[in-house]
C-alpha positions as CSV (number, residue, x, y, z in Angstrom):
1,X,0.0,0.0,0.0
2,X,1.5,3.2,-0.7
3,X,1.7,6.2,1.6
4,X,-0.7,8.2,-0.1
5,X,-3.3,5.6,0.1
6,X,-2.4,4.8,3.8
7,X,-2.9,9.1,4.4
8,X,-6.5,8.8,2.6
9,X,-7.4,5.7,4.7
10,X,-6.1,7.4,8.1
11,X,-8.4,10.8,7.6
12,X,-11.4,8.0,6.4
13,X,-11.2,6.4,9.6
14,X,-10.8,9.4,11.7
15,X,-13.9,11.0,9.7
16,X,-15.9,7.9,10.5
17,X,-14.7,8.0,14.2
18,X,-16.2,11.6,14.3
19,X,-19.7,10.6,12.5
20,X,-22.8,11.2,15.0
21,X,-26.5,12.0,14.3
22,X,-27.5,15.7,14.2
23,X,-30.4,16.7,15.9
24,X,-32.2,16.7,12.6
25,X,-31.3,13.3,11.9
26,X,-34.2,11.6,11.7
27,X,-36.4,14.9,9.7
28,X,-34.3,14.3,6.8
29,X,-34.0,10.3,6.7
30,X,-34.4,8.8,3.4
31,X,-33.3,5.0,2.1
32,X,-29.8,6.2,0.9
33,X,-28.7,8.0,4.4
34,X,-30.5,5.1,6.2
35,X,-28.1,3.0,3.8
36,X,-25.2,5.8,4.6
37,X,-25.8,6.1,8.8
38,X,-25.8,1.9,9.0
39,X,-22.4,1.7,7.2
40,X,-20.6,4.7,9.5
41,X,-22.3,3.5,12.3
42,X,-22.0,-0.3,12.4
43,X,-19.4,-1.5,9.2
44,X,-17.3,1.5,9.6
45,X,-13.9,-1.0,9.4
46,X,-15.2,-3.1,6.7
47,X,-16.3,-0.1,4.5
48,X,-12.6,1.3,5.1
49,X,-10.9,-2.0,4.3
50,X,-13.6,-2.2,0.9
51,X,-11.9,1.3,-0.2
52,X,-8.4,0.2,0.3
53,X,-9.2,-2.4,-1.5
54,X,-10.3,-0.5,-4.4
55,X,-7.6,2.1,-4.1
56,X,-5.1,-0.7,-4.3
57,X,-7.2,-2.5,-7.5
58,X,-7.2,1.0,-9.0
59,X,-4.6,1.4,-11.9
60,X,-2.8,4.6,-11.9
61,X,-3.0,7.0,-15.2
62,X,-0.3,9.2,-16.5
63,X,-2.8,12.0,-15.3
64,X,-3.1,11.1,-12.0
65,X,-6.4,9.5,-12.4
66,X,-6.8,5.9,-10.3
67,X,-9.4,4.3,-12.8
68,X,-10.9,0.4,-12.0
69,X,-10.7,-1.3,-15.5
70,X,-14.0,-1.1,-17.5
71,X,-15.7,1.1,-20.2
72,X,-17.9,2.9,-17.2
73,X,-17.7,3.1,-13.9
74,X,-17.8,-0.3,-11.8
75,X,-20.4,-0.1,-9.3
76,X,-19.8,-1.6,-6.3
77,X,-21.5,-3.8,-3.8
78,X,-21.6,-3.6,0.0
79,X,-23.8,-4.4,2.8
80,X,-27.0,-4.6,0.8
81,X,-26.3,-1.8,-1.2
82,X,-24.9,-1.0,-5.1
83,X,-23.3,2.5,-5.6
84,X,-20.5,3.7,-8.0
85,X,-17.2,2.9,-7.1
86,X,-16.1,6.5,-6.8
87,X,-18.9,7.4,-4.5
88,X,-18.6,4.8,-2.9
89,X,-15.0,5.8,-2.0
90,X,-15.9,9.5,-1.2
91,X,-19.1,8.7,0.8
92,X,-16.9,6.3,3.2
93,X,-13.8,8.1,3.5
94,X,-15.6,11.6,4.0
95,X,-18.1,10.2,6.2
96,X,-20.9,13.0,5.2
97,X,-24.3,11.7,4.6
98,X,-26.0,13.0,1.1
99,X,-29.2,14.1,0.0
100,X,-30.6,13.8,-3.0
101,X,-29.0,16.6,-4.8
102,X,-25.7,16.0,-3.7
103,X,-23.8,14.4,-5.9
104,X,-19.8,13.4,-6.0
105,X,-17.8,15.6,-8.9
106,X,-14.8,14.4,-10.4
107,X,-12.3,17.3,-10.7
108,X,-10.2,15.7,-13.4
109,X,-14.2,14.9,-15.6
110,X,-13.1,10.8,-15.6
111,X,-16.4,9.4,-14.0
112,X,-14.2,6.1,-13.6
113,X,-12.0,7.8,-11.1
114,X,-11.8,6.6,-8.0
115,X,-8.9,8.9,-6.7
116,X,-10.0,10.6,-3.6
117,X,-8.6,14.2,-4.2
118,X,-10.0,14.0,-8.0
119,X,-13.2,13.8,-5.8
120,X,-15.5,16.5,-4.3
121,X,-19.1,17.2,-3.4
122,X,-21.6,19.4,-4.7
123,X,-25.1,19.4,-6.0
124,X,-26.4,18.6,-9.4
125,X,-26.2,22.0,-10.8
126,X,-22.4,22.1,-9.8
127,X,-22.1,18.8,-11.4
128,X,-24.2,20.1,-14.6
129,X,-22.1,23.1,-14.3
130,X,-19.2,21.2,-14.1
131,X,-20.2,19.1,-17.3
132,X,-20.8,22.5,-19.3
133,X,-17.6,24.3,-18.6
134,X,-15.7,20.6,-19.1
135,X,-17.7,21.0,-23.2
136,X,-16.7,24.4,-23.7
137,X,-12.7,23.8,-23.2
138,X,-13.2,21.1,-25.3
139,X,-12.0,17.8,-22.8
């Protein structure tokens, strides 16, 4: 494992460590942070161990981009649930729960990177945002 990895997976497990219920927890549950809230709170290790996995599966670009092999992204499985690798990766090792428009960006516009500082959050008007300046300069 290299050190970078090792670094991502360190700040994972302390965001994890840190997760707790708001106050408006339960207002604003839905399936997905039902899903989310289960995995901090009770598979917290095995989530981790799933992303180091990945990050170590991950092939490394000459842009920087960590990509899993395939023509889209791989989706991944874990605990019952089926999300994209990549935000799969950002949900765990940020340890934020999501609503439905939040959405994980790429920075580098590779929806098969899984690299966690290509990664970021937003809604889906930065993401369409995103996609519209990404047409414009022509990548």
């Amino acid at each position: 494992m290299t050190p970078e990895i090792q670094t991502w997976l360190d700040v994972g497990r302390k965001n994890l460590s840190e997760y707790y219920r708001t106050e408006f927890h339960e207002n604003l549950r839905n399936p997905s942070r039902d899903y989310w809230t289960k995995v901090f709170e009770d598979y917290a290790e095995a989530a981790i161990v799933r992303v180091a996995d990945l990050l170590q599966e991950a092939e490394l670009q000459a842009d920087g981009c960590m990509v899993l092999g395939g023509k889209t992204p791989r989706k991944v499985k874990f605990r019952g649930g089926r999300k994209y690798a990549y935000q799969f990766v950002h949900t765990v090792l940020t340890a934020m729960l999501t609503s439905y428009e939040d959405v994980v960006r790429h920075t580098c516009h590779n929806r098969n990177c899984i690299r966690p500082d290509h990664l970021i959050s937003g809604t889906r008007a930065d993401n369409y945002q995103d996609e519209r300046d990404r047409r414009y300069l022509g990548r």
